[in-house]
Backbone atoms as SQL, in Angstrom:
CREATE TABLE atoms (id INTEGER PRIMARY KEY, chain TEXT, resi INTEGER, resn TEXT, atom TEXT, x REAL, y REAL, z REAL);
INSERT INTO atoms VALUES
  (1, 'A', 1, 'UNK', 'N', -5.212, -25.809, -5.784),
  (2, 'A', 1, 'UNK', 'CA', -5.823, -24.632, -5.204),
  (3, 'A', 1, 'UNK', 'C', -4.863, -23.445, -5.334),
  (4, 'A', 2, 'UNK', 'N', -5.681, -22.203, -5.304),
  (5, 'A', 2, 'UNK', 'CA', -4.348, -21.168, -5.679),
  (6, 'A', 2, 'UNK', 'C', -4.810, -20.249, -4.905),
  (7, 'A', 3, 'UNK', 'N', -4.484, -19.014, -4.601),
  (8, 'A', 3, 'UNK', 'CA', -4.582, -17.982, -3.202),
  (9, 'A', 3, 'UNK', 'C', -4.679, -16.987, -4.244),
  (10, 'A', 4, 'UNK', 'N', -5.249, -16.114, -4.208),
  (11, 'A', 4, 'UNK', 'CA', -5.732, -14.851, -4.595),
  (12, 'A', 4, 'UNK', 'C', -5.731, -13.952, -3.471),
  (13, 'A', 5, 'UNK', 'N', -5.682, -12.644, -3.949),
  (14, 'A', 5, 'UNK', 'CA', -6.442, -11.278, -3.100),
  (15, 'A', 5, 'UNK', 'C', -7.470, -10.301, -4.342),
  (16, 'A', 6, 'UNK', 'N', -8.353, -9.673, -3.161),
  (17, 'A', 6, 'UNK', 'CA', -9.447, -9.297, -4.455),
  (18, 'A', 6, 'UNK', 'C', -9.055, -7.950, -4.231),
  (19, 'A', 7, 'UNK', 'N', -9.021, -7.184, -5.259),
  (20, 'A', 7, 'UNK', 'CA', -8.979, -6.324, -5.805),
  (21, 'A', 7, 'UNK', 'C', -9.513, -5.242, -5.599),
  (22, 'A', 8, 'UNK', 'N', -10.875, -5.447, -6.133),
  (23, 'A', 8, 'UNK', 'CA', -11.849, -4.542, -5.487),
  (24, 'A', 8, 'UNK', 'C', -13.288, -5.364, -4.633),
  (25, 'A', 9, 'UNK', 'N', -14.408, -4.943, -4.361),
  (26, 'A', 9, 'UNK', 'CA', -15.726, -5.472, -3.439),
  (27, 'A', 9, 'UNK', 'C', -16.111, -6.970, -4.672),
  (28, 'A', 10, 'UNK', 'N', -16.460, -7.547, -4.403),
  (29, 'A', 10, 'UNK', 'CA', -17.243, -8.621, -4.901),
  (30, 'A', 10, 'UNK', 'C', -18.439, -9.035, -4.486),
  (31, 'A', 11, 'UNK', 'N', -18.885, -10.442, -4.527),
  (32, 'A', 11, 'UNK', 'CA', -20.381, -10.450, -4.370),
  (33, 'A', 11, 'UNK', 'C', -20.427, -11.437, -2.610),
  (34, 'A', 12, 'UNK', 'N', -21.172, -11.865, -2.223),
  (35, 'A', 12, 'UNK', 'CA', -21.258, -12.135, -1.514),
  (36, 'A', 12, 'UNK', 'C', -20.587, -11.650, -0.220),
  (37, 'A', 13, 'UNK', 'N', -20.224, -10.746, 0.122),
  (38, 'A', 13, 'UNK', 'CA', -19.657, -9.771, 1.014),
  (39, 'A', 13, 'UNK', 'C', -18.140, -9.714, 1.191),
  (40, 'A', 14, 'UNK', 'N', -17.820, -10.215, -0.041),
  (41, 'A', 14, 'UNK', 'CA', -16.057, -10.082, -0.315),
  (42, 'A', 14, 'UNK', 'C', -15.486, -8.605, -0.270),
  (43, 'A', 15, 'UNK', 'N', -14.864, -8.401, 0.647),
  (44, 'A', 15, 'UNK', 'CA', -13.938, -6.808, 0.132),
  (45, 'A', 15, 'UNK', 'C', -12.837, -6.837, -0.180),
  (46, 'A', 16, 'UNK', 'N', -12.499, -5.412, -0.741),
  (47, 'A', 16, 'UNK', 'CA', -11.505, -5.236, -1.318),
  (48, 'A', 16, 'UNK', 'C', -10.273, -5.615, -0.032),
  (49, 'A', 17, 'UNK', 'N', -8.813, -6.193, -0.428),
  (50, 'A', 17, 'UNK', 'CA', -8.046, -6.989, 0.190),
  (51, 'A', 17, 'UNK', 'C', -8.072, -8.115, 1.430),
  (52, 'A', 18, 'UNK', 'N', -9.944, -8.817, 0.921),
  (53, 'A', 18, 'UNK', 'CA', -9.763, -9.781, 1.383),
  (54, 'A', 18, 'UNK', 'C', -8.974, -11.292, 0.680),
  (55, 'A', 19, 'UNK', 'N', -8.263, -12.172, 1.272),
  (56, 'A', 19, 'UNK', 'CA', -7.424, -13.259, 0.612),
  (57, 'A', 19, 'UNK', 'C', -8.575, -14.613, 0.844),
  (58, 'A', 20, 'UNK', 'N', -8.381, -15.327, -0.439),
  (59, 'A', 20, 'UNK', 'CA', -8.754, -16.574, -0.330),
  (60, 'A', 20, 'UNK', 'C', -8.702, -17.813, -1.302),
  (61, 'A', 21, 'UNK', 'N', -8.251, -18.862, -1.277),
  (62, 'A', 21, 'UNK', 'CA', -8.121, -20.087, -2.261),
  (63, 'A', 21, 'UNK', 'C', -8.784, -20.726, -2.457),
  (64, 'A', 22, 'UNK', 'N', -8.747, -20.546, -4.108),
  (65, 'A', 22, 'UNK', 'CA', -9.865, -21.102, -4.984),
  (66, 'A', 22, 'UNK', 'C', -9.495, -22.301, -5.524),
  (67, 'A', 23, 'UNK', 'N', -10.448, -22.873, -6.641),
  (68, 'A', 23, 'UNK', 'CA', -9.753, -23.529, -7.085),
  (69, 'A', 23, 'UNK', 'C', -9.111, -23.027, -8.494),
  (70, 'A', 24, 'UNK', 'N', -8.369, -23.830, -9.672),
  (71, 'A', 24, 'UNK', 'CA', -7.241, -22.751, -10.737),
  (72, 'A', 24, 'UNK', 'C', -8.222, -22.315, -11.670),
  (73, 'A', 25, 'UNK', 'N', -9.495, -22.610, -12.016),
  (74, 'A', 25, 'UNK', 'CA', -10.522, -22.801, -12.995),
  (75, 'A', 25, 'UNK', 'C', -10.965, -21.114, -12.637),
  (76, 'A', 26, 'UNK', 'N', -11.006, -21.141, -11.098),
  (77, 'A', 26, 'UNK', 'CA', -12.113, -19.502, -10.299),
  (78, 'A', 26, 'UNK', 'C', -10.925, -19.065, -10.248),
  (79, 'A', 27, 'UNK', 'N', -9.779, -18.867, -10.137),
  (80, 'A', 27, 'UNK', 'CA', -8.997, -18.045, -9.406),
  (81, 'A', 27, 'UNK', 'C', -8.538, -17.859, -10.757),
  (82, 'A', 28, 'UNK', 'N', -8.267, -18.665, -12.064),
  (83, 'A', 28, 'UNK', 'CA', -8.145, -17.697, -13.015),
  (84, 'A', 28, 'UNK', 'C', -8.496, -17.036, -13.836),
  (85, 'A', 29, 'UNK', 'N', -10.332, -17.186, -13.682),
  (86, 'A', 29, 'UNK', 'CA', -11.363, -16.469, -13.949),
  (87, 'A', 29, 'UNK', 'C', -11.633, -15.160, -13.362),
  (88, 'A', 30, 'UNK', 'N', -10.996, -15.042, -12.328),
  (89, 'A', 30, 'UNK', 'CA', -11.129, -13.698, -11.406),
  (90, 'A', 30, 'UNK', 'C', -9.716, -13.181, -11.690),
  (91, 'A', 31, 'UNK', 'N', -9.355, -13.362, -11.712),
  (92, 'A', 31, 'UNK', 'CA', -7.510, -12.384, -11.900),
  (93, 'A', 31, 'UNK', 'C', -7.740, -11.817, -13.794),
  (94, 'A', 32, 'UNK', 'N', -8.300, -12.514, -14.315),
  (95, 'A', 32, 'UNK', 'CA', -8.581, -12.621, -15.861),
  (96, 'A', 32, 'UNK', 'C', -9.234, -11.728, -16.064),
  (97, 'A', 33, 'UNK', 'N', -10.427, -11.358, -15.463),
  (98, 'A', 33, 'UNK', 'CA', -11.736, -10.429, -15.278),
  (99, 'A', 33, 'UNK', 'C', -11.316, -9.221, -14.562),
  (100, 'A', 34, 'UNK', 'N', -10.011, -9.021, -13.615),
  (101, 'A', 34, 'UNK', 'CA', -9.094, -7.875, -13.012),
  (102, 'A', 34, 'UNK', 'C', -10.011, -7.905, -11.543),
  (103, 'A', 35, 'UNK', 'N', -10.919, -8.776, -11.066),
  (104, 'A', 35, 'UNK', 'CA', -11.109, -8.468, -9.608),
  (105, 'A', 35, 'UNK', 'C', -10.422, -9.117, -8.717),
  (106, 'A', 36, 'UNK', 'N', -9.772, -10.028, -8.940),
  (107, 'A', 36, 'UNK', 'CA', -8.153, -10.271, -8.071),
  (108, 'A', 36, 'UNK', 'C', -6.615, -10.519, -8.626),
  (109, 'A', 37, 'UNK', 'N', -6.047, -10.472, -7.874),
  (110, 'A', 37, 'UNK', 'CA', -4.724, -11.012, -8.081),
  (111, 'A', 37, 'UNK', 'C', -4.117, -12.416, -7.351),
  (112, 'A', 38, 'UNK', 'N', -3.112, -13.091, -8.040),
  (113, 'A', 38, 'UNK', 'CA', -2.182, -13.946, -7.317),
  (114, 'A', 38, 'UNK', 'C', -1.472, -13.354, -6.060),
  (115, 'A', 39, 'UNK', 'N', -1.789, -14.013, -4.790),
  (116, 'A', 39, 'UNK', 'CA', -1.006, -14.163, -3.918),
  (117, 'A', 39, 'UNK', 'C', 0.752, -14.881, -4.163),
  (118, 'A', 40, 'UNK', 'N', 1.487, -14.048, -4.264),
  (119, 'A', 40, 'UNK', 'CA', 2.492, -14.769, -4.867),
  (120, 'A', 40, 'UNK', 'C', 3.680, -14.954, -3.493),
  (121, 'A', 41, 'UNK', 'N', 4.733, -15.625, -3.737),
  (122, 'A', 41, 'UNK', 'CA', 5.840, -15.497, -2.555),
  (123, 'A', 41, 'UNK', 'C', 6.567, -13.970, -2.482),
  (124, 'A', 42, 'UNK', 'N', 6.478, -13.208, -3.288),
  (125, 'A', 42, 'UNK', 'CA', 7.487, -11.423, -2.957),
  (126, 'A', 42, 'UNK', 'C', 5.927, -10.823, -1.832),
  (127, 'A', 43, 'UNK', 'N', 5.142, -11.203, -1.273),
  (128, 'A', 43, 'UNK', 'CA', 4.735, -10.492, -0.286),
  (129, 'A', 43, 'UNK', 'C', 5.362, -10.426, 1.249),
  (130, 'A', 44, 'UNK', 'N', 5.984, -11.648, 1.177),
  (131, 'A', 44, 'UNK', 'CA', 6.331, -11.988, 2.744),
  (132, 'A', 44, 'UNK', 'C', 8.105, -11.475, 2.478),
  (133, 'A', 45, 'UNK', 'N', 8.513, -11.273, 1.493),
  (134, 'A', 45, 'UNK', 'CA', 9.430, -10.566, 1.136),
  (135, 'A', 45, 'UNK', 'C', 9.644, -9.145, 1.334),
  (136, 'A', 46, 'UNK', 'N', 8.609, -8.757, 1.209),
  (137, 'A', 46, 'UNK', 'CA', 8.483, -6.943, 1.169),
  (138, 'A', 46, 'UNK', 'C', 8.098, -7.104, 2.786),
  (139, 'A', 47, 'UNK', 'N', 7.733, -7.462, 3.924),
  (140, 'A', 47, 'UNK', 'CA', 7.462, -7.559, 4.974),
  (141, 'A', 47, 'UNK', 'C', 8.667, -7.697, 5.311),
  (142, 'A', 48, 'UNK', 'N', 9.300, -8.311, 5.460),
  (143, 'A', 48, 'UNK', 'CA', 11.106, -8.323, 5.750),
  (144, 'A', 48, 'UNK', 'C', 11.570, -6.925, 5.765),
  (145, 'A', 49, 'UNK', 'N', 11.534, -6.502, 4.525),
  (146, 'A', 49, 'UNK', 'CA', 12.440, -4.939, 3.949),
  (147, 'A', 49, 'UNK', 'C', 11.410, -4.128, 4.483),
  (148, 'A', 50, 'UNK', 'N', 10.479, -3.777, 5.041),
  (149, 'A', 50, 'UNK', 'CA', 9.495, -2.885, 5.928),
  (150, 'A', 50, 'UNK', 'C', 9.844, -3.022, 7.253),
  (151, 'A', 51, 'UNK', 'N', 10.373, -4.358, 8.146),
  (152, 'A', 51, 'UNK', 'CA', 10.995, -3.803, 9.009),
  (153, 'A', 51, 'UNK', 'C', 12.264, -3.949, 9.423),
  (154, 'A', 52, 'UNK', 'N', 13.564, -4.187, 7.941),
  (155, 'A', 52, 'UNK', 'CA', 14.009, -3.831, 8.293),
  (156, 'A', 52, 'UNK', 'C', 14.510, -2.252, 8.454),
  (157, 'A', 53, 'UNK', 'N', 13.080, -1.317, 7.331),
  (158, 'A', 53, 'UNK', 'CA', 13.083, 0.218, 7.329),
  (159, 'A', 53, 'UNK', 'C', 12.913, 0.756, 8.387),
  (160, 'A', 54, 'UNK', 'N', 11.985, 0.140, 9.496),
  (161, 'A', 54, 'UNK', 'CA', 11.317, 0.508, 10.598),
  (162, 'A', 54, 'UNK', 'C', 12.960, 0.341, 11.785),
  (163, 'A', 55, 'UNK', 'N', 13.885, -0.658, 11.543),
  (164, 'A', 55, 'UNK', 'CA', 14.747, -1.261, 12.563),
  (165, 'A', 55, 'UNK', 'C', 15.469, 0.604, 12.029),
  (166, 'A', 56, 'UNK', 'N', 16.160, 0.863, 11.219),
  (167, 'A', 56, 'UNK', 'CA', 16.360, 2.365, 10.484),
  (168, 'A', 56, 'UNK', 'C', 15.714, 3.183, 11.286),
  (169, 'A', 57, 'UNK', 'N', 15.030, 3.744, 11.050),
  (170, 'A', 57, 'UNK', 'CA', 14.211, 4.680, 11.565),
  (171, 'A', 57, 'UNK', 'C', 14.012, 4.564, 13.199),
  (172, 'A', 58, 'UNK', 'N', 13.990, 3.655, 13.708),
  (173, 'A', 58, 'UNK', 'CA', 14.331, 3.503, 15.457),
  (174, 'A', 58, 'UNK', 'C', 15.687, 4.465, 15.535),
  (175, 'A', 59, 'UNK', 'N', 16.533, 3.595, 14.914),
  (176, 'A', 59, 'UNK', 'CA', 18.104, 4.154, 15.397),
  (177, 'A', 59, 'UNK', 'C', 18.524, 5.408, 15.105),
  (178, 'A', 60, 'UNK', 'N', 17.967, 5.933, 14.033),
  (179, 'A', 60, 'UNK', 'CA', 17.658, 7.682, 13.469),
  (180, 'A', 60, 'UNK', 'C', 17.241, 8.181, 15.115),
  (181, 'A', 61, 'UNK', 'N', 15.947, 8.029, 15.358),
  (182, 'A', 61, 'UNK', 'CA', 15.350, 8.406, 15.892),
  (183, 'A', 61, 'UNK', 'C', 15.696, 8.666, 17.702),
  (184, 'A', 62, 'UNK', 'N', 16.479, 7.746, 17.799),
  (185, 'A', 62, 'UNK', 'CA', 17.398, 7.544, 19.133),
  (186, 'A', 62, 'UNK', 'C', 18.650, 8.611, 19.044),
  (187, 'A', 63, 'UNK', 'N', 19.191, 8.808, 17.707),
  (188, 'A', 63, 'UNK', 'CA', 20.467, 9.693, 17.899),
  (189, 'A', 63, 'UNK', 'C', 19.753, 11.249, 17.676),
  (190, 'A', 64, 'UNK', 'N', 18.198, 10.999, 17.291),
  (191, 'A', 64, 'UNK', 'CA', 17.837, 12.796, 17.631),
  (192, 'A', 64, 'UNK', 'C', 17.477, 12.913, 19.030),
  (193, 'A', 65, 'UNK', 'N', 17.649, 12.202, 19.619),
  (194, 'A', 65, 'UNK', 'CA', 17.143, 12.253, 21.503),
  (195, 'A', 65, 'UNK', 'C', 18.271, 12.629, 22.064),
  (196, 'A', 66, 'UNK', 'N', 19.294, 11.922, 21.478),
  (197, 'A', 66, 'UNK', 'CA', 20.610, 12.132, 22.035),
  (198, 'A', 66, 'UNK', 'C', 21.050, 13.524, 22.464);
């Protein structure tokens, strides 16, 4: 089974950045065709480095109060 996100609207009331696992036959029929992509492991990666931008921007934000 493989995890996708769609791309853009699809049929049955799929929207655009909804996630779901297919099996490799559909999921690489749809990434192939450009209405989704692989869910890959650098997403939960970039969630890390977003807060540690946000932990930044607190401490900015505390020495303009100061």
């Amino acid at each position: 089974m493989s995890r996708i996100k769609f791309l853009k609207d699809h049929v049955n009331g799929i929207k655009k950045g909804d996630e779901g696992e297919f099996t490799e036959g559909r999921a690489n029929y749809l990434v192939r065709t450009g209405v989704a992509e692989y869910v890959t492991e650098a997403e939960p990666k970039q969630a890390v480095k977003q807060t540690k931008q946000k932990l930044k921007t607190t401490k900015s934000e505390l020495c303009k109060t100061c």
